[in-house]
Each structure stands twice: as C-alpha cells, then as structure tokens.
LUMNULO-879583 format. One record per residue (C-alpha): residue number from 1; x, y, z. Coordinates in Angstrom, 3 decimals. Example, Ala and Ser with C-alpha at 12.3 -4.5 7.8 and 13.67 -1.06 7.14 Angstrom:
<rs>
{1 {12.300 -4.500 7.800}}
{2 {13.670 -1.060 7.140}}
</rs>
This chain:
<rs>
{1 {-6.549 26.485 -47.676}}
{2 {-3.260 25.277 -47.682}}
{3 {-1.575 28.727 -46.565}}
{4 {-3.954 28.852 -43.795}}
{5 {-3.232 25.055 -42.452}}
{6 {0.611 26.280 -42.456}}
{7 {-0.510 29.920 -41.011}}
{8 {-2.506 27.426 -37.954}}
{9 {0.844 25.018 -37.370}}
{10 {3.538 27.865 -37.691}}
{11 {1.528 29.586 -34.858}}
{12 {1.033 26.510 -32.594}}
{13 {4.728 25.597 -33.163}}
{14 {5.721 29.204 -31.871}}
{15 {2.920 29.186 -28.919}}
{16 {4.496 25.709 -27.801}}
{17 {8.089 26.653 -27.771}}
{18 {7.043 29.555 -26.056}}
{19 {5.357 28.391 -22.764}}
{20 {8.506 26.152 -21.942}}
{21 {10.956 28.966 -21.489}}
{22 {12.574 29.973 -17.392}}
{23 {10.600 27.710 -15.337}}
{24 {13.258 27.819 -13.064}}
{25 {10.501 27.654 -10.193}}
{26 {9.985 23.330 -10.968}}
{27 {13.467 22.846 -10.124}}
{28 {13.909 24.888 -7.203}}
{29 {10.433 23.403 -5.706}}
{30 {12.200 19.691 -6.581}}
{31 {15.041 20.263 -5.003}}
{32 {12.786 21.913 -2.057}}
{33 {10.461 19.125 -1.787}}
{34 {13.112 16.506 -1.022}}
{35 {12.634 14.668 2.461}}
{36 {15.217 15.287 5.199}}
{37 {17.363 12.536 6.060}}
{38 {16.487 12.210 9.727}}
{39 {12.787 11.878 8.498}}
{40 {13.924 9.358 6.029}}
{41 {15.611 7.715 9.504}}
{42 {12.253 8.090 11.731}}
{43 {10.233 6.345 8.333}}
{44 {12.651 3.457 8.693}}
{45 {12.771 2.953 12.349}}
{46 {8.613 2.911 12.060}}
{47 {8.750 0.538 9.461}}
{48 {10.818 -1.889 11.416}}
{49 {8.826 -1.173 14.892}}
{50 {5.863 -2.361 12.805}}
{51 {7.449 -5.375 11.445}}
{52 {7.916 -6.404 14.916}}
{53 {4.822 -5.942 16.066}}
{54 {3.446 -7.667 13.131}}
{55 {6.044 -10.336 13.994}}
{56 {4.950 -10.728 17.527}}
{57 {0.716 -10.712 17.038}}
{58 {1.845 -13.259 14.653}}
{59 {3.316 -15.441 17.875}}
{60 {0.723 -14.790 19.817}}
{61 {-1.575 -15.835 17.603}}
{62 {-0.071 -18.583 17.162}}
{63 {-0.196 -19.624 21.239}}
{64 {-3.416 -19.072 21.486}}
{65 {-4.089 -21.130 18.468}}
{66 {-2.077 -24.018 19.763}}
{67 {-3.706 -23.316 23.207}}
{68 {-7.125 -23.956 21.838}}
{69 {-6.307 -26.635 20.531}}
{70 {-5.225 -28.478 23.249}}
{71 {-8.129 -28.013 25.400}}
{72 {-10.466 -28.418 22.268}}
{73 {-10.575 -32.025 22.248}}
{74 {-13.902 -32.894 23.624}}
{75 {-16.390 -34.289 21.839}}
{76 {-19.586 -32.468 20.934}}
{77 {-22.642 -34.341 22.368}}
{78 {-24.949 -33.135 19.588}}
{79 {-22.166 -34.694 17.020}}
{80 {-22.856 -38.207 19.016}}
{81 {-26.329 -37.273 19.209}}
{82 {-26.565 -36.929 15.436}}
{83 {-24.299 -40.448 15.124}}
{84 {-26.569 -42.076 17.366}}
{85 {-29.536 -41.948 14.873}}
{86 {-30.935 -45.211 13.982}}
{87 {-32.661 -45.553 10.237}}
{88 {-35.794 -44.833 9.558}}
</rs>
C-alpha cells in the first residue's frame, strides 16, 4: 500500500512539473493585450468630460432647487383647511 501511495505522488509530481514547461504564448498575449497610450489619453479625457457634466447637472439642479423654492411659499388652503377644524 505504501509503494503504491509513493507510485500515485511520484507520478502527480512529474505530471505537474510537466504541464508548466514553454508557455511562452501567456507572455507574448500580456505584453499584446496592453492598452495603447492614446486610448489610455481618450479614457482620461472621457472621464474628465463626465466629471463636468456631472459637475454642471449638479448646478443646475441646484437653480432649479433654489428656484422652487422661492416661488414655493404659498400656503396650502387644505393645510388651513385642516387647521381650521374646531373639536368635536
């Protein structure tokens, strides 16, 4: 039993050291797969165009908020209705 455990491990120890030998094609597809640096340059310029757009829905959001406010200061006749209520 013994012999055949060491047999089963000496075998899987020589199939493992086996299937790592010349992969040269992982390195050459890394070094393939790399981005170009004017795509790295068109990535950054859409990042920041977005940022500013972000930027500026923010301020207009903000307007319009301020804007309703302003003109939001009437008073709901159902809320006086409701405060008009005598007790029961």
């Amino acid at each position: 039993m013994k012999k055949l455990a060491f047999v089963l491990v000496g075998a899987g120890a020589l199939l493992t050291a086996a299937c790592n030998k010349g992969n040269e094609d992982q390195v050459n597809n890394a070094e393939m797969n790399q981005p170009a640096p004017e795509l790295n340059a068109l990535a950054n310029e859409a990042a920041n165009t977005a940022n500013e757009a972000e930027a500026l829905n923010t301020q207009a959001q903000n307007l319009a908020n301020e804007a309703n406010a302003v003109s939001d200061n009437t008073v709901n006749p159902k809320d006086a209705d409701e405060q008009n209520v005598s007790g029961m």
